[in-house]
C-alpha positions in Angstrom: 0.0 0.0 0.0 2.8 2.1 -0.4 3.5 3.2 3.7 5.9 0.4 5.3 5.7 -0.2 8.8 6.7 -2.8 11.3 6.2 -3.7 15.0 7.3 -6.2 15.2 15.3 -14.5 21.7 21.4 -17.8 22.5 18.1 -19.7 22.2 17.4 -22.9 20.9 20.1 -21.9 17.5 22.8 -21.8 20.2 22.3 -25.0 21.6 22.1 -26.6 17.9 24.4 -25.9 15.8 23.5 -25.1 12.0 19.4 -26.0 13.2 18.3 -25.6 9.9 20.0 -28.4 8.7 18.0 -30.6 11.3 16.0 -33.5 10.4 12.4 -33.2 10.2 11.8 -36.1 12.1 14.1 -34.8 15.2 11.7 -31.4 15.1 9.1 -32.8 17.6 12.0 -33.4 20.3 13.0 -30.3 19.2 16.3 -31.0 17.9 18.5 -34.2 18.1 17.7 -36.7 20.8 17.2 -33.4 23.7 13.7 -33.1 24.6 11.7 -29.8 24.6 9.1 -29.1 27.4 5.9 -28.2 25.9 2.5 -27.9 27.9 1.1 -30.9 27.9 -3.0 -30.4 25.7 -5.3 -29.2 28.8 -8.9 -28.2 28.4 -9.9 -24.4 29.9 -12.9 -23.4 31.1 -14.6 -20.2 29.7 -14.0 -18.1 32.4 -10.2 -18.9 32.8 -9.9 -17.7 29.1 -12.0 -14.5 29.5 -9.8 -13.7 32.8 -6.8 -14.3 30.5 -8.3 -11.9 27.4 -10.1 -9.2 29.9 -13.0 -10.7 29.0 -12.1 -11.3 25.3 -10.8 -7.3 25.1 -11.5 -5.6 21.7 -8.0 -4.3 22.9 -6.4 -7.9 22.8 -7.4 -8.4 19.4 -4.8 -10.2 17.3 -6.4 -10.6 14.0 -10.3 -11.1 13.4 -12.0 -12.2 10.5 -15.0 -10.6 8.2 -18.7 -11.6 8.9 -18.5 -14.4 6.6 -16.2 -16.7 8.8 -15.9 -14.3 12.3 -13.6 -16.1 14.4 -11.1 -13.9 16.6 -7.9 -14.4 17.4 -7.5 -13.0 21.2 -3.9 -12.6 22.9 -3.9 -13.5 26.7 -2.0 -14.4 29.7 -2.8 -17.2 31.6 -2.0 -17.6 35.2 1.3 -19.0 35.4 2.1 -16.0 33.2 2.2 -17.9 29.7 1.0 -15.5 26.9 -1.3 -17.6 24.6 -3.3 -16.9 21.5 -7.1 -17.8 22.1 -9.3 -18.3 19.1 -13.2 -17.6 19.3 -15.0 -19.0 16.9 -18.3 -17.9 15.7 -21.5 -19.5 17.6 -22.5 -21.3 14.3 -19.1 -23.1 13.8 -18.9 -26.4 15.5 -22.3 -27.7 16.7 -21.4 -30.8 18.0 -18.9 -30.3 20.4 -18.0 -33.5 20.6 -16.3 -34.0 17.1 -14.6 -30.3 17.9 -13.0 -31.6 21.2 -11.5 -34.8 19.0 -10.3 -32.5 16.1 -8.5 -30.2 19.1 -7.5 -33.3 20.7 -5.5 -34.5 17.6 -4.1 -31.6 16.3 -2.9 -31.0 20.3 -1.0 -33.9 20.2 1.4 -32.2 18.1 4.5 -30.9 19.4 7.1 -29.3 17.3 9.6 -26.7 17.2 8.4 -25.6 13.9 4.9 -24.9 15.1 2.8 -22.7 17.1 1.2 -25.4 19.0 -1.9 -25.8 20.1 -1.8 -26.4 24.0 -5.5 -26.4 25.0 -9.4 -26.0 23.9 -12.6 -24.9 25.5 -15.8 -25.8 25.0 -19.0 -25.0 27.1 -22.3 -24.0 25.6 -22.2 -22.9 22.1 -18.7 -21.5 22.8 -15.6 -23.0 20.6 -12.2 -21.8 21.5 -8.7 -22.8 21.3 -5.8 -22.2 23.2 -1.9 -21.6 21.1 1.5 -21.1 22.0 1.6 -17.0 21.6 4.3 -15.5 19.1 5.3 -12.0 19.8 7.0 -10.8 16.3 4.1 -10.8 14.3 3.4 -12.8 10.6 5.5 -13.2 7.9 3.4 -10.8 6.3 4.7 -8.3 8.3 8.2 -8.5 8.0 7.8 -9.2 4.1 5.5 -6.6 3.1 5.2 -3.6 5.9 9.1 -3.5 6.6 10.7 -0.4 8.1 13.8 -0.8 9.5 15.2 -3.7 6.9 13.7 -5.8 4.0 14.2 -9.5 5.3 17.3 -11.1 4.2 18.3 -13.7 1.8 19.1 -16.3 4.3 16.2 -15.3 6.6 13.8 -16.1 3.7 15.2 -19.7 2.4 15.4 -20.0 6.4 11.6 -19.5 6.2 10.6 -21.8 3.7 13.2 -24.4 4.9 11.5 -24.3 8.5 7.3 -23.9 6.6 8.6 -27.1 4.9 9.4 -28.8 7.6 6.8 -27.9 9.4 4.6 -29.4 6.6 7.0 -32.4 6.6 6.3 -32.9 10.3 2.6 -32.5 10.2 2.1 -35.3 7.3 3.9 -37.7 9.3 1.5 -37.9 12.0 -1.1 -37.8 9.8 -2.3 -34.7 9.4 -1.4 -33.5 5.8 -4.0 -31.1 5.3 -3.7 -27.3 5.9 -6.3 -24.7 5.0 -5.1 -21.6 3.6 -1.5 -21.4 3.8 -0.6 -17.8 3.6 2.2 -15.2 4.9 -0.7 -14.9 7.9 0.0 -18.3 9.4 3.4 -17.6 9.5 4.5 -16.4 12.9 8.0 -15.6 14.3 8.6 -16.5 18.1 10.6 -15.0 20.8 13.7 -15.8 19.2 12.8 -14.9 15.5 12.7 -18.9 14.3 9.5 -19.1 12.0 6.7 -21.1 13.1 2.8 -22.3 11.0 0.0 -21.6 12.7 -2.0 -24.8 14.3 -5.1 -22.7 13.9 -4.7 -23.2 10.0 -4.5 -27.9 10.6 -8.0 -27.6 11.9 -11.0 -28.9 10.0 -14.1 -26.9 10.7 -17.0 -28.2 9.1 -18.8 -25.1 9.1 -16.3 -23.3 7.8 -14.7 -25.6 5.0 -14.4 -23.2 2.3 -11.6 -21.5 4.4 -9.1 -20.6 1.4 -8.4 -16.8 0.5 -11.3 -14.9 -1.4 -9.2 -13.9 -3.9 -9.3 -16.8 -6.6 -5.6 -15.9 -8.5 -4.4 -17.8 -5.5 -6.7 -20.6 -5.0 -5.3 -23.9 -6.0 -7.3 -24.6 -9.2 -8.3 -28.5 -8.1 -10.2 -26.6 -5.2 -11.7 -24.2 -7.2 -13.4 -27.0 -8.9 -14.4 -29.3 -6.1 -13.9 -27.3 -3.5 -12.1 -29.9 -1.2 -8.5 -29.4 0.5 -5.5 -32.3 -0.1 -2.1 -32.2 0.3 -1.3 -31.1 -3.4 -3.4 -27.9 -2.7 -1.3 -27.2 0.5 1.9 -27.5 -2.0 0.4 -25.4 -4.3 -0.1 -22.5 -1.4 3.5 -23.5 0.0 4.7 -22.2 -3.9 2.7 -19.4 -3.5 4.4 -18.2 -0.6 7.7 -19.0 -2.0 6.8 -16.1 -4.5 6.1 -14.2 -1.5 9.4 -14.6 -0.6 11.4 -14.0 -3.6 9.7 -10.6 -4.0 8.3 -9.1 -1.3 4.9 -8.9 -2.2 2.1 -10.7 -3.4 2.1 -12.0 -7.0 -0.8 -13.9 -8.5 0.6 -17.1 -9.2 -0.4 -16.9 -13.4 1.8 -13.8 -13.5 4.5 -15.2 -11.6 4.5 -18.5 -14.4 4.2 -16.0 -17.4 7.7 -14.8 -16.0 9.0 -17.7 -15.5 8.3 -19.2 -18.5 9.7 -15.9 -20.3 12.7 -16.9 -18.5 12.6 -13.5 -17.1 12.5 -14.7 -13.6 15.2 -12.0 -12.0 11.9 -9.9 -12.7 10.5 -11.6 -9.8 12.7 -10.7 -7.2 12.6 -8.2 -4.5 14.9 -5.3 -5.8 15.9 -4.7 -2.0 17.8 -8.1 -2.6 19.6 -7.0 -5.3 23.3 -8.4 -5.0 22.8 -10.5 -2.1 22.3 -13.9 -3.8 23.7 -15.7 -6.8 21.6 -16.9 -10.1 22.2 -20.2 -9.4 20.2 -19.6 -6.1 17.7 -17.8 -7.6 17.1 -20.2 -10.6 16.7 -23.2 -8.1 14.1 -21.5 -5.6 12.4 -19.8 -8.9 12.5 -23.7 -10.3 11.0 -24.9 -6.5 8.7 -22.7 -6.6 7.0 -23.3 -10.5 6.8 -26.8 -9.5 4.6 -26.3 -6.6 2.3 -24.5 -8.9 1.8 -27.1 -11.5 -2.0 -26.8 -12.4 -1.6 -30.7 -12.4 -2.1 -32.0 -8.8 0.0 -35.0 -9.2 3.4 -32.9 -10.5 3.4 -31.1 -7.8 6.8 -32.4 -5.1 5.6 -33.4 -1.8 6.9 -31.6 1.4 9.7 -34.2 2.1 11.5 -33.6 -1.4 10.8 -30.0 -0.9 13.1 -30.2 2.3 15.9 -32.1 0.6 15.7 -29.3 -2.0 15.6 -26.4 0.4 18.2 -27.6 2.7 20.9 -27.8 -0.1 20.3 -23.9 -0.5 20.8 -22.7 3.3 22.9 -19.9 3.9 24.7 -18.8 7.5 22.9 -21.3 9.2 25.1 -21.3 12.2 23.6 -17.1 12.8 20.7 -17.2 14.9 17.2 -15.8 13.9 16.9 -13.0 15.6 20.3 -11.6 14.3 19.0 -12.3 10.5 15.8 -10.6 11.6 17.2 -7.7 13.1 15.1 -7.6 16.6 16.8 -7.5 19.9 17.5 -11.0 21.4 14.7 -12.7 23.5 11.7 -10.1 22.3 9.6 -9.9 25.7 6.1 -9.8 25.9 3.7 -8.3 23.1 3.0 -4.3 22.5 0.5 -2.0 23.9 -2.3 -2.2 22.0 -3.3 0.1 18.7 -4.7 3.6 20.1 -7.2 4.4 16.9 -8.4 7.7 16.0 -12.3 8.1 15.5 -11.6 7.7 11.7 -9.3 4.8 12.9 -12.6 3.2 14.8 -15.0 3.9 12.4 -12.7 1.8 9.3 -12.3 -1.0 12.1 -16.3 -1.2 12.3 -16.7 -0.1 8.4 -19.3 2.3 9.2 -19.5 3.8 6.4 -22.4 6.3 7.9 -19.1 7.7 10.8 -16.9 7.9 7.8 -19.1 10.0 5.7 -19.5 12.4 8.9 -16.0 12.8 8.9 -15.3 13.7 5.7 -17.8 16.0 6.0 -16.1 17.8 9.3 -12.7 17.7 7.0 -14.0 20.0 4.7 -12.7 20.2 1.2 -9.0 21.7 1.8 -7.4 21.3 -1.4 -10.5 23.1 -3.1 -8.9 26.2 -2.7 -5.6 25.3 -4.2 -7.3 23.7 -7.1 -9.0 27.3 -7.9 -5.9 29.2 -7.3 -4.4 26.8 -9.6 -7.2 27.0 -12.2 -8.1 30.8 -11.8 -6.6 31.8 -15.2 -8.6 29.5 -17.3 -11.8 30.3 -15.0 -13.4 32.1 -18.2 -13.7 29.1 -20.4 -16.8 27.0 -20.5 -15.2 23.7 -20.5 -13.1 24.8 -17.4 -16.5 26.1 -15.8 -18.4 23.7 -16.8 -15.5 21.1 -15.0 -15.7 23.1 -11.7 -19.2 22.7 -11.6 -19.1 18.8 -12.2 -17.1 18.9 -8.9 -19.4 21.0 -7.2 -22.9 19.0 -8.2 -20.9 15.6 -6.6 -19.6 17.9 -3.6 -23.7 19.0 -3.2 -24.7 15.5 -3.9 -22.4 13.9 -1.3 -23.1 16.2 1.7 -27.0 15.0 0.5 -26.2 11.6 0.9 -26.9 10.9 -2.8 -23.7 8.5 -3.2 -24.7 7.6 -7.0 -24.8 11.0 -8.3 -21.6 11.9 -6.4 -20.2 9.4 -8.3 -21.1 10.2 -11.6 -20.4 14.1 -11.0 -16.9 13.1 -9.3 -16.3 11.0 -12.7 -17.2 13.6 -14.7 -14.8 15.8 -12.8 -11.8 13.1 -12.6 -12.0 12.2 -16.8 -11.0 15.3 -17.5 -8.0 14.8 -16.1 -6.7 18.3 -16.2 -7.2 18.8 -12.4 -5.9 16.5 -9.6 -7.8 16.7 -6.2 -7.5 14.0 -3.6 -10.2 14.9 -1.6 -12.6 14.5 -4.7 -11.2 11.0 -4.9 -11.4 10.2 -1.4 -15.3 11.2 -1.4 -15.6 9.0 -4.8 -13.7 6.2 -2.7 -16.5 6.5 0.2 -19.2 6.8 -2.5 -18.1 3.5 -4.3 -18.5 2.1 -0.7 -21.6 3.4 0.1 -22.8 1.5 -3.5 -21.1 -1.5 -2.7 -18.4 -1.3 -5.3 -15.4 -1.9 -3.1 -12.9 -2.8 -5.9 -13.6 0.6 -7.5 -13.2 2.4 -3.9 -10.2 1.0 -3.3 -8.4 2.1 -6.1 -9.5 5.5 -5.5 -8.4 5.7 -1.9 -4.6 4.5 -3.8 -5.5 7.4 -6.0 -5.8 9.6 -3.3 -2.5 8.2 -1.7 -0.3 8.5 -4.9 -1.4 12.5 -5.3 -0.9 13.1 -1.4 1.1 10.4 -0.2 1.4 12.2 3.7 -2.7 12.1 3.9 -3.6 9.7 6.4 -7.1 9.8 5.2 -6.2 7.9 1.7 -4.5 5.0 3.9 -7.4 5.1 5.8 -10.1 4.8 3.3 -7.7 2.1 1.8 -8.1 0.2 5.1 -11.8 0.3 5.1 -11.9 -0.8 1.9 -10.0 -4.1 2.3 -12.2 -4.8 5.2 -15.2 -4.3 2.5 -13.5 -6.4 0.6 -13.3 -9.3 3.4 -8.9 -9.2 3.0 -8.9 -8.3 7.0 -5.4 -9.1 8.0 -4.5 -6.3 4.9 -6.7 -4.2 6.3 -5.4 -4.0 10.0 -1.6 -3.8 8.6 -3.2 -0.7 6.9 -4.9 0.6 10.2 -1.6 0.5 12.0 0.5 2.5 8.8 -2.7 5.0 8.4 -2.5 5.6 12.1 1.2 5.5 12.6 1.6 8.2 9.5 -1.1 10.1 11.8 0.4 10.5 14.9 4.1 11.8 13.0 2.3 14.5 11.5 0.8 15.8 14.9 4.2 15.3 16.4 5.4 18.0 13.4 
């Protein structure tokens, strides 16, 4: 979204040399022959879990989902002082809470270093919750896309899809192969900066099957067409994320081929990792990566071959995490939460009737520039009649009529000898208010690429990738539109 920002301990790396050169079958002792000391899988009663959350605090919020699948991730401290992640699901999801206890059950019998494990469950009433091993330094996400301080580095990232494969590796061998929607969300760094996947994502909620992202240029194509999860789909999002890796952002897996196939594949990479890795390293993760997104199922590697491939390609293996990651060693407990602004609040709830007030209290401040700007060529009858295309959308919007706004403010836009930001910021609201999110959200980037110190366009950008259901996208845009807020009342 154009603003980068970032929040985010000699550990386990010290005590194992070169870890990442482990064997995936040593990962659930955590390393060769020493055993780690996990909780053992404990079931919580409601009240212990709201003590934990202050009563399931909007201020403990993790990450949430839209209303189509609302399930909340909490943070919390129980009372031996153990941060944990606690995840509400909806009231619908899981009727019968004796099939959710069994699917907790087995996926809490995993232990592994490469995980965020599940160490507990609740389950009273109509309430479904679990209970996970709490990860201060955010998603991969994070660190990939919203970066401030550094862009991750080469050996952090085949570090990441080494340890993800692994992970993966782990998980098949006690049977539990299947992982729904594998993205750089479930990707969580812990204390000391070592990547961990998600438990949340190895659970099978038979309410909410259909669980894989809602944009469709990354949805394995065998699910698109029977809508059922297996290992090769969970390969297929595994290759996706090794394009997340290479470049730093988000590439729909068809453009990513057509680059590939061009042999154009230095295209691909992140420029920040310019000169920091050879072609031959490149070639072979580019090469890893198109095979995982074979549209054929069954040509797709499984996740053991993918760890024999990826562990050839480790670099300073014997550096610890947290030194590739740039964080301070052993990262304590997690941040104060987010402070939002009114506008902040109102994007979180997308209450589109709040926004609309605001933007009415904002006034129209570049108006004045633009007929400063404009005032020579005020006597012609194509610049008047311009002018008063704005002025019919600004009289349409204050009366609510978001249709005609739009039309006026398009009228005004095409011309395209005046640039105004705040004309596309109402356009943005008024695509919202019509339920044409795609269209608002490229006017709230609009808004950001003319006047990219406005924390209004980040916020309206936030809003609308709520609207559009991408949630996670949408808080990682709260935090930069309210971060880039608070340093301009600081100046």
């Amino acid at each position: 979204m154009g603003a980068r920002c970032s929040k985010f301990s000699i550990c386990w790396f010290q005590s194992h040399l070169k870890a990442s050169v482990l064997e995936s079958s040593d990962l659930e002792n955590g390393g060769k022959g020493e055993k780690n000391t996990w909780p053992s899988f404990s079931e919580f009663s409601l009240e212990q879990l709201k003590a934990a959350t202050c009563g399931f605090s909007s201020d403990n919020i993790v990450s949430e989902h839209g209303e189509k699948a609302p399930n909340v991730v909490f943070k919390g401290k129980l009372d031996n002082d153990r941060w944990v992640a606690v995840k509400r699901f909806n009231k619908f999801a899981w009727p019968d809470s004796r099939q959710f206890l069994e699917e907790a059950r087995a996926v809490g019998s995993l232990r592994s270093e490469r995980l965020a494990n599940l160490i507990g469950c609740c389950y009273e009433g109509e309430e479904r919750l679990l209970v996970a091993e709490f990860m201060p330094i955010e998603t991969l996400a994070k660190h990939l896309f919203h970066w401030e301080n550094q862009p991750m580095k080469w050996a952090m990232r085949l570090r990441v899809a080494l340890y993800l494969a692994q992970a993966l590796e782990y998980c098949s061998s006690q049977g539990r192969a299947l992982y729904h929607d594998l993205n750089a969300y479930r990707i969580l760094f812990d204390n000391d900066g070592n990547p961990r996947l998600s438990c949340f994502g190895l659970m099978k909620n038979s309410r909410d099957g259909k669980s894989y992202s809602t944009n469709l240029a990354f949805t394995p194509p065998e699910y698109l067409r029977t809508g059922r999860v297996t290992p090769e789909s969970v390969v297929y999002s595994f290759g996706t994320l090794m394009l997340d890796l290479m470049s730093g952002k988000h590439i729909p897996p068809s453009h990513a081929l057509d680059l590939i196939r061009s042999k154009n594949f230095l295209m691909l990479m992140d420029s920040a990792l310019e000169g920091h890795f050879s072609n031959d390293d490149g070639t072979e993760l580019v090469r890893l990566a198109s095979r995982c997104l074979q549209y054929e199922a069954r040509e797709r590697p499984n996740a053991k071959s993918l760890v024999t491939s990826l562990l050839s390609l480790q670099k300073e293996a014997e550096v610890p995490s947290y030194v590739l990651m740039g964080i301070p060693q052993g990262t304590a407990s997690p941040k104060q939460p987010l402070s939002l602004t009114p506008f902040g609040e109102a994007c979180l709830r997308l209450d589109l009737t709040a926004i609309h007030e605001i933007l009415e209290k904002m006034g129209y401040k570049d108006d004045e520039g633009i007929a400063n700007e404009l005032s020579f060529q005020m006597w012609t009858s194509q610049m008047q009649e311009t002018l008063n295309s704005k002025k019919h959308g600004d009289t349409a919007f204050r009366a609510k009529d978001f249709a005609s706004a739009v039309d006026c403010y398009t009228q005004f836009i095409d011309v395209g000898t005046m640039v105004s930001p705040t004309v596309y910021a109402r356009r943005c609201l008024s695509y919202l208010m019509n339920d044409r999110p795609q269209e608002a959200l490229g006017d709230a980037m609009q808004a950001q690429a003319v006047s990219p110190e406005w924390p209004t366009a980040l916020y309206l950008q936030a809003a609308c990738l709520f609207s559009l259901g991408m949630e996670s996208d949408g808080q990682e845009t709260l935090k930069d539109s309210t971060s880039l807020e608070a340093k301009r009342s600081k100046n």
